[in-house]
C-alpha positions as CSV (number, residue, x, y, z in Angstrom):
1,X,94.1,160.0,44.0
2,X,93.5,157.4,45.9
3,X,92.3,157.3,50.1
4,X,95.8,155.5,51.0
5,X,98.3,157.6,48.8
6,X,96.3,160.8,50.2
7,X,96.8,159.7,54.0
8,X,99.2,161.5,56.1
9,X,102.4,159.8,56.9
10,X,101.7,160.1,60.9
11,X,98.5,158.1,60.3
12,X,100.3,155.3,58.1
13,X,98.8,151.5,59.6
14,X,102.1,150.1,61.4
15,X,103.2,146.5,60.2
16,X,105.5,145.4,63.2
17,X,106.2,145.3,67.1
18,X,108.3,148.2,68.7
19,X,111.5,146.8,70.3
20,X,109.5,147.3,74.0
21,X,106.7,145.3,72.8
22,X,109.0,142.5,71.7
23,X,110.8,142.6,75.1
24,X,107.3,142.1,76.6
25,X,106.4,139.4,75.0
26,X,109.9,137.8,75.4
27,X,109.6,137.9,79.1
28,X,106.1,136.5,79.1
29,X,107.0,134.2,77.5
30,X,109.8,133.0,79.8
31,X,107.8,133.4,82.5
32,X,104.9,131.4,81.2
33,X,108.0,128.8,80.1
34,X,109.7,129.0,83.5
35,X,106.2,128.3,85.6
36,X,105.4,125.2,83.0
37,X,109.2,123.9,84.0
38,X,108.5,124.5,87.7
39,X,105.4,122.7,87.3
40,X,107.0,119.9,85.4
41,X,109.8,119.2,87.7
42,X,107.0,119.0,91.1
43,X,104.8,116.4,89.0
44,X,108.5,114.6,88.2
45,X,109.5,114.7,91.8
46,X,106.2,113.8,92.7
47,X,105.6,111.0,90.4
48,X,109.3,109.3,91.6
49,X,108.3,109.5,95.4
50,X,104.8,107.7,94.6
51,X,107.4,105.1,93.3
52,X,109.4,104.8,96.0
53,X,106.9,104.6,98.4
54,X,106.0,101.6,95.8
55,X,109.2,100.0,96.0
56,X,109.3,100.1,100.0
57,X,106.4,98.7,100.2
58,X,107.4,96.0,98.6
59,X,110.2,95.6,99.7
60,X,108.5,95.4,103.2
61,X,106.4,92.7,102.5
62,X,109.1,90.9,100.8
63,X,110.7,91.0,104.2
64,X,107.7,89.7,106.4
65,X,107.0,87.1,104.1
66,X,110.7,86.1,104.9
67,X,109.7,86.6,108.8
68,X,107.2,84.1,108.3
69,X,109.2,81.7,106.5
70,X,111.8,81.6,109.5
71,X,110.1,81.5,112.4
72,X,109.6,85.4,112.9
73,X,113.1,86.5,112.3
74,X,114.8,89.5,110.2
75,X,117.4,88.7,107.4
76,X,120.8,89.0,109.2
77,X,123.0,87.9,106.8
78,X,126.1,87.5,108.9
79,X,126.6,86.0,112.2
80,X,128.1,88.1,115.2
81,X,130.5,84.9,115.9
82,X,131.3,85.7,112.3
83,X,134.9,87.8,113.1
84,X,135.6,91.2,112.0
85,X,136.0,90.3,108.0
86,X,133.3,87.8,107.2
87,X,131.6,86.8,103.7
88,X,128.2,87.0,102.9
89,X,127.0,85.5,99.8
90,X,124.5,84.1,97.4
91,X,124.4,82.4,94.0
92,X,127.2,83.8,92.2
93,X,128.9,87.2,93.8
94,X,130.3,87.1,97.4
95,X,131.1,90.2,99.5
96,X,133.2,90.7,102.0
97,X,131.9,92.3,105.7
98,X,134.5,94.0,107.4
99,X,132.0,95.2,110.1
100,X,129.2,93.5,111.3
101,X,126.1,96.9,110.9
102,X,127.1,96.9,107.5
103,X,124.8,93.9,107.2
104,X,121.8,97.0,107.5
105,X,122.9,97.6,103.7
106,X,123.5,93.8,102.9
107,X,119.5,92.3,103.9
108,X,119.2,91.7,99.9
109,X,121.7,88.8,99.9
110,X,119.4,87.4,102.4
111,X,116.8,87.7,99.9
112,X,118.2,87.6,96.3
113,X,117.7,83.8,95.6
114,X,114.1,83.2,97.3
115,X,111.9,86.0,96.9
116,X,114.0,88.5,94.6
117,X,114.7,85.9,91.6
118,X,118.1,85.7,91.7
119,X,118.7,89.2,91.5
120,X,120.7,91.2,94.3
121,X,119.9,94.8,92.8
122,X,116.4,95.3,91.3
123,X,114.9,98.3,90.7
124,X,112.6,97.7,93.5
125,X,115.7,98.0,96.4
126,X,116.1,101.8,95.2
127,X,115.0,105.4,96.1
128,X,113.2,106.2,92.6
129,X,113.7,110.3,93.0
130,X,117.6,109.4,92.7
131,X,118.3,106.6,90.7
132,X,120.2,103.5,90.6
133,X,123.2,102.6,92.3
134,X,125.0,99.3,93.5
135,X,124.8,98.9,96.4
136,X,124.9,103.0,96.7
137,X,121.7,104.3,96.8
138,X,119.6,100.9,97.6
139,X,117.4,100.8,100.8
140,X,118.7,100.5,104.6
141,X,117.3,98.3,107.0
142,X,117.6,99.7,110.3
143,X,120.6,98.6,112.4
144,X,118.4,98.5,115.5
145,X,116.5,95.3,114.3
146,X,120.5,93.6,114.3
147,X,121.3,93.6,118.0
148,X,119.1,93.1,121.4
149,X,117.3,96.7,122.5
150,X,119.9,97.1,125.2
151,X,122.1,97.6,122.7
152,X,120.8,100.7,122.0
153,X,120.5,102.7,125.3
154,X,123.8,103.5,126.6
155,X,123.2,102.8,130.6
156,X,122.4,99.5,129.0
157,X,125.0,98.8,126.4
158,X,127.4,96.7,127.2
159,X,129.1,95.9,123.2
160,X,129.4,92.9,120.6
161,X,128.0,90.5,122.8
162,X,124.6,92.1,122.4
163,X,124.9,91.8,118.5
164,X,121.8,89.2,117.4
165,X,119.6,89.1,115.0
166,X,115.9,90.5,116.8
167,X,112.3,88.7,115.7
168,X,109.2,90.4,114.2
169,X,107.2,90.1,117.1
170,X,109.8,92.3,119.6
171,X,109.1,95.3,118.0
172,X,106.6,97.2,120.1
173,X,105.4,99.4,118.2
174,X,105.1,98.5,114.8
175,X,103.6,101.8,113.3
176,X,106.3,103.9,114.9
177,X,108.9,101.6,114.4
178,X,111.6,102.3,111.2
179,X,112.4,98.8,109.4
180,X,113.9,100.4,105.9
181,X,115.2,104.0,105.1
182,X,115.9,105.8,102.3
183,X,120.3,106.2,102.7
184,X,119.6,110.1,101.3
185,X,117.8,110.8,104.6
186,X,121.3,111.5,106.5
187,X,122.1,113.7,109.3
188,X,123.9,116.8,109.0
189,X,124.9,117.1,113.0
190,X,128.2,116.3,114.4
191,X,129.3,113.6,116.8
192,X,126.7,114.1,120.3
193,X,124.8,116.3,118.6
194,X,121.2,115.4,118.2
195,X,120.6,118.5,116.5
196,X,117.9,117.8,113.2
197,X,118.0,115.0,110.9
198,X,117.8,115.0,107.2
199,X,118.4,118.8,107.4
200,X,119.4,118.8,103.3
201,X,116.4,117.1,102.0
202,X,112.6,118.7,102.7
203,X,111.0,114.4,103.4
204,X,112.4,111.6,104.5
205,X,111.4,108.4,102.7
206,X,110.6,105.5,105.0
207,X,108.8,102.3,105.8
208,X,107.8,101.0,109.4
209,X,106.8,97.2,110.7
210,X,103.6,97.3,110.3
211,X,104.5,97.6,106.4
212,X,103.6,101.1,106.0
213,X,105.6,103.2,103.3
214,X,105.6,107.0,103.6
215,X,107.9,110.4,103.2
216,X,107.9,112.6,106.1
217,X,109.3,115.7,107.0
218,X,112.2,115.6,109.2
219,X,110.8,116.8,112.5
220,X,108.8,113.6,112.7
221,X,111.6,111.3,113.3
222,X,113.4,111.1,116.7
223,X,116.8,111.2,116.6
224,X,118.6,108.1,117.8
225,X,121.1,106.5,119.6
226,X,123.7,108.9,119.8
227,X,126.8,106.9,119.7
228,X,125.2,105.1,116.6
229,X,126.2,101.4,115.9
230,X,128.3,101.8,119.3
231,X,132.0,102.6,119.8
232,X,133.6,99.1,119.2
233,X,134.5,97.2,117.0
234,X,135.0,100.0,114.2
235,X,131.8,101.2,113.4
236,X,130.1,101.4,109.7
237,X,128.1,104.4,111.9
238,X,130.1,105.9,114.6
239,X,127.2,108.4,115.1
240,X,122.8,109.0,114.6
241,X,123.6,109.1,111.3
242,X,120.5,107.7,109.4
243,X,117.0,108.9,110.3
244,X,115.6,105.3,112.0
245,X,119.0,103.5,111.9
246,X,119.9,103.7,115.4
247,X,116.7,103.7,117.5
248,X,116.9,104.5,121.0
249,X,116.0,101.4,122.9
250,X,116.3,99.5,119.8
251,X,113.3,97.1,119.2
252,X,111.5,98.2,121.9
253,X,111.7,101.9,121.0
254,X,109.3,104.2,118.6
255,X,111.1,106.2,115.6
256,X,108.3,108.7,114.8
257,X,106.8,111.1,117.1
């Protein structure tokens, strides 16, 4: 007789996995899974806000080397004298502008033909962590560099007459100052309520004068003007809606702490 016919059955070499053991290993191995997906999505998210930062930057520059090409001024791509539904335009498309701040989403047409080839929507005018969009989704310019900085406190304010394009060298304080925004960065607060900015999204994305491109967390930026672009004529923002749109004191006034 042989050693393995003549072994007791209780002693007989098992062959498989229990149904607890392959439960175990089933929910390490969705855990394991789960953390590599977690880890995945952080190097995504981070990857796209490296590119963003990118495509601010660039964007920044593009719009100082347009300062320097016209004696120190922003592109404002529609004149206050323009009347309350104005075209802006460049080679081939035209768009209507039925209110003069929505120009802070509009600096592109500015630029399209000289120093964006032609192009009104490239990749570089968007927020990479959410895709493409047109114009949804491209970069704001802050509405504060579109009127004089007594515009933009309200015991100076005095309305549409204050409406102008501003000039590079106003701005105070360049490191502090907003020049483009990314349009996810939105308030949640009501009309007159400061309260915090941004409060759906953990960073805001952002780039300031002095070129800088960064993403900070939403305590960092002061809220704005609270009446926004102003009360009259039918405001594009009737409120601080847009971390660094609506700086207090305009120009002249800091958007970070």
């Amino acid at each position: 007789m042989s050693r393995s016919a003549a072994r007791p059955a209780s002693v007989q070499m098992r062959t498989g996995f229990t149904l607890i053991e392959l439960l175990v290993c089933l929910v390490i191995i969705g855990a394991l899974v789960s953390m590599a997906l977690t880890q995945l999505s952080q190097v995504r998210a981070q990857a796209q806000r490296v590119k963003t930062r990118s495509n601010m930057a660039q964007v920044a520059a593009l719009l100082h080397l347009y300062a320097d090409d016209w004696r120190d001024s922003w592109p404002a791509p529609y004149k206050p004298s323009g009347g309350p539904s104005s075209f802006v335009s460049f080679t081939g498309q035209t768009v209507n502008v039925p209110t003069y701040f929505l120009i802070s989403s509009l600096w592109n047409y500015s630029l399209a033909d000289g120093y964006l080839d032609g192009n009104l929507w490239p990749d570089v005018v968007y927020d990479a962590q959410y895709g493409r969009g047109q114009p949804r989704g491209a970069f704001l310019m802050s509405c504060s560099l579109f009127a004089d900085h007594r515009y933009w406190n309200d015991t100076t304010w005095t309305g549409p007459a204050q409406w102008r394009s501003t000039r590079r060298y106003e701005t105070i304080y360049p490191q502090s100052k907003v020049l483009l925004v990314s349009p996810y960065a939105f308030q949640g607060s009501g009309v007159g309520t400061p309260g915090p900015i941004n409060a759906f999204q953990p960073v805001v994305a952002l780039a300031t004068v002095d070129g800088a491109a960064r993403h900070l967390a939403p305590w960092r930026i002061t809220p704005g003007r609270i009446q926004g672009d102003g009360p009259y004529p039918v405001p594009i923002h009737s409120m601080d809606f847009y971390a660094g749109l609506h700086t207090q004191d305009g120009v002249r006034g800091r958007d970070l702490r």
